[in-house]
ROMAR-785738 format. One record per residue (C-alpha): residue number from 1; residue in three letters; chain; z, x, y. Coordinates in pm, 1 decimal. Each point is the difference from the previous one (the first is absolute). Example, Ala and Ser with C-alpha at 12.3 -4.5 7.8 and 13.67 -1.06 7.14 Angstrom:
# residues 2
+------+------+-------+----------+----------+----------+
| titi | dolo | vexfi |        Z |        X |        Y |
+------+------+-------+----------+----------+----------+
|    1 |  ALA |     A |    780.0 |   1230.0 |   -450.0 |
|    2 |  SER |     A |    -66.0 |    137.0 |    344.0 |
+------+------+-------+----------+----------+----------+
END
This chain:
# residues 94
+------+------+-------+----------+----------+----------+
| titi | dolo | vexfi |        Z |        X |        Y |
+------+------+-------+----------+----------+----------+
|    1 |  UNK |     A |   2512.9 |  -6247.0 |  12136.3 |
|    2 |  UNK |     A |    -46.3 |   -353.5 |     -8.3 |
|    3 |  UNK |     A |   -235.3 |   -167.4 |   -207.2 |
|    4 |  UNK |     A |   -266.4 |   -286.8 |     88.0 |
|    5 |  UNK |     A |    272.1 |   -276.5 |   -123.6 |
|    6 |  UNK |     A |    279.0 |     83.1 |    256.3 |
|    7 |  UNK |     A |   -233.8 |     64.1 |    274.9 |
|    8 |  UNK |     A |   -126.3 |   -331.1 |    -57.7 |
|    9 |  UNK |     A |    342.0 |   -154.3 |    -65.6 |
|   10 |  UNK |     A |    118.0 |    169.2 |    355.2 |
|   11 |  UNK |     A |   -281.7 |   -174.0 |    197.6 |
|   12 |  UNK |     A |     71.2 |   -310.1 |   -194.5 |
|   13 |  UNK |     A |    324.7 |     18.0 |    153.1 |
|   14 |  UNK |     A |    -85.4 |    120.4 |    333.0 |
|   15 |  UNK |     A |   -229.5 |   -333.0 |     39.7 |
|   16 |  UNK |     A |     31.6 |   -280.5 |    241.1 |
|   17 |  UNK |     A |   -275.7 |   -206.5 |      2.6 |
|   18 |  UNK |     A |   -385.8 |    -54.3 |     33.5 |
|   19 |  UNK |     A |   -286.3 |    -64.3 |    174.0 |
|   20 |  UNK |     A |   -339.8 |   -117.5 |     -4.9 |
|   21 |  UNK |     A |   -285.6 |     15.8 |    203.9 |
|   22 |  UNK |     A |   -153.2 |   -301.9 |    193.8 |
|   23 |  UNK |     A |   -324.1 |    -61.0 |    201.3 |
|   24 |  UNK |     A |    106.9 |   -239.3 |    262.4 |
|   25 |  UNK |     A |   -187.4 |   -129.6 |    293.1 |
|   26 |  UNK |     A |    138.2 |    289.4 |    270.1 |
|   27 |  UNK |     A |    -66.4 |    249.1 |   -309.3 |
|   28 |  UNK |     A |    212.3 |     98.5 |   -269.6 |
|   29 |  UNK |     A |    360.8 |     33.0 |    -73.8 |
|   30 |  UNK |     A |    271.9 |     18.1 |   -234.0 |
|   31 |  UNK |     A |    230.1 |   -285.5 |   -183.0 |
|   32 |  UNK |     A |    217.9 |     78.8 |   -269.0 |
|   33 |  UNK |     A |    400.4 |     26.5 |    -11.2 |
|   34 |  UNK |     A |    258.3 |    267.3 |     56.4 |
|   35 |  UNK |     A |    339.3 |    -42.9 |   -256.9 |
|   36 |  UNK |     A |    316.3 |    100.5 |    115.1 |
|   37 |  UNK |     A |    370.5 |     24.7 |   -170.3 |
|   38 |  UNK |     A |    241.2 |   -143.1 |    204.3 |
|   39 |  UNK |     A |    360.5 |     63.8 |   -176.4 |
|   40 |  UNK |     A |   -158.9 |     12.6 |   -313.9 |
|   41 |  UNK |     A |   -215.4 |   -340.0 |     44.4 |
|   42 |  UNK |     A |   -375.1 |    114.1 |     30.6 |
|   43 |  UNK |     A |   -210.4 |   -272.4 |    237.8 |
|   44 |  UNK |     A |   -356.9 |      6.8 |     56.7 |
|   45 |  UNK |     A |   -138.0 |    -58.0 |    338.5 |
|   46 |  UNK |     A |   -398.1 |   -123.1 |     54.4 |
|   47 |  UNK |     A |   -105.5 |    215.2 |    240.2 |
|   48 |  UNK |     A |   -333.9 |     78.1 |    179.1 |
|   49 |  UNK |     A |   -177.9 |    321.4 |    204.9 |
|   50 |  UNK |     A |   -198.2 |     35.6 |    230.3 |
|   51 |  UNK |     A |   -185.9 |    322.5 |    212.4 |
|   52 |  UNK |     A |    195.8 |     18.8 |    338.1 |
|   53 |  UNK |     A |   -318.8 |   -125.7 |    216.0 |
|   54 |  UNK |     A |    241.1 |     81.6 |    278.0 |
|   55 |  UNK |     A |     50.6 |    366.9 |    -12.4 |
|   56 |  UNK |     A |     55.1 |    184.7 |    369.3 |
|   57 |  UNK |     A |     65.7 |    329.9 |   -122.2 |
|   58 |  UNK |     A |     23.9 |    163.2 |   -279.2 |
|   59 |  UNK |     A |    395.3 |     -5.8 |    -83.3 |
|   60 |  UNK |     A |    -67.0 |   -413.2 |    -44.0 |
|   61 |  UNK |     A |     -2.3 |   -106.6 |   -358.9 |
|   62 |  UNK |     A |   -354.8 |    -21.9 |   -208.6 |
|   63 |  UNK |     A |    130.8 |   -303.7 |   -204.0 |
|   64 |  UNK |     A |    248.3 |   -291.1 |     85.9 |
|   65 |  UNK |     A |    177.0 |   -169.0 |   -305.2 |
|   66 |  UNK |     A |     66.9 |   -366.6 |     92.7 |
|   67 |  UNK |     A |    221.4 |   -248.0 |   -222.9 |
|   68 |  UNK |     A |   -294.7 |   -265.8 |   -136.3 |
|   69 |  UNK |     A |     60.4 |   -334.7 |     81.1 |
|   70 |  UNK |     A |     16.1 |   -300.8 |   -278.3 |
|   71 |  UNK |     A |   -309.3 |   -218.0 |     10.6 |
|   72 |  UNK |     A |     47.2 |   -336.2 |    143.7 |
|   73 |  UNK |     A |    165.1 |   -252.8 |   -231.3 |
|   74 |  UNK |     A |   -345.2 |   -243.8 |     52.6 |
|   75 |  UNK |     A |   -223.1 |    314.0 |   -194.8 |
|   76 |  UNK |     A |    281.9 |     81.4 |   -271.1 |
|   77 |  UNK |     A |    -35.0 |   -393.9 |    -89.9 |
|   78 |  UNK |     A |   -412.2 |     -1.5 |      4.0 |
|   79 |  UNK |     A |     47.2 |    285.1 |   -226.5 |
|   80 |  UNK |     A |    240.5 |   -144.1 |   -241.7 |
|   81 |  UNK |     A |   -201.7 |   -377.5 |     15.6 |
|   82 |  UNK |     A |   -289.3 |    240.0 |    -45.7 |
|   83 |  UNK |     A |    136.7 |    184.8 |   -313.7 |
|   84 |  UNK |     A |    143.2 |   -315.0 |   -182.8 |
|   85 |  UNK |     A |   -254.0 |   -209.2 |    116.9 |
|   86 |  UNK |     A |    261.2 |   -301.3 |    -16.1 |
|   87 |  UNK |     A |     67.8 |   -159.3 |    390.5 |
|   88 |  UNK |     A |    312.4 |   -238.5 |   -146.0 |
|   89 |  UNK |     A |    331.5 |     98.2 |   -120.4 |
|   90 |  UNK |     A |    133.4 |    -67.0 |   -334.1 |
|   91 |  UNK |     A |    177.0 |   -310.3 |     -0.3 |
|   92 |  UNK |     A |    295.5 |    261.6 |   -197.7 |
|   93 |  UNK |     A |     45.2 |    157.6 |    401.5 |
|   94 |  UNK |     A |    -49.5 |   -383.2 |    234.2 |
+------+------+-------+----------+----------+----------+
END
């Protein structure tokens, strides 16, 4: 019989990623990532789901999983300006 440990240890093992719950404007979804090991190299994937709003019968899917997209280069550098609060570059990097 196995014990608490390896059952743990076996879903551990079993995992491949996460999600979290969102309220978004059309209702709420899922973001979070899915790992997989390709050749031995595990990679992480941002991915997002949402309820198929576009069922027509019921062999269609409940869910789609959709690769996220990056956010636009302008909001990653409000962010960062945001976060260091510094709008010039270190003379070290002109």
């Amino acid at each position: 019989m196995l014990n608490d440990n390896q059952k743990k240890s076996d879903w551990a093992d079993r995992e491949m990623g996460a999600f979290w719950t969102q309220d978004g404007k059309n209702g709420k979804f899922l973001t979070g990532y899915v790992e997989l090991d390709e050749l031995g190299i595990k990679r992480k994937t941002r991915v997002v789901m949402f309820p198929n709003r576009h069922k027509i019968n019921e062999k269609a899917p409940d869910y789609k999983l959709y690769i996220s997209k990056d956010k636009p280069v302008a909001d990653m550098d409000e962010q960062k300006k945001a976060s260091t609060g510094n709008d010039e570059l270190p003379e070290s990097l002109v």
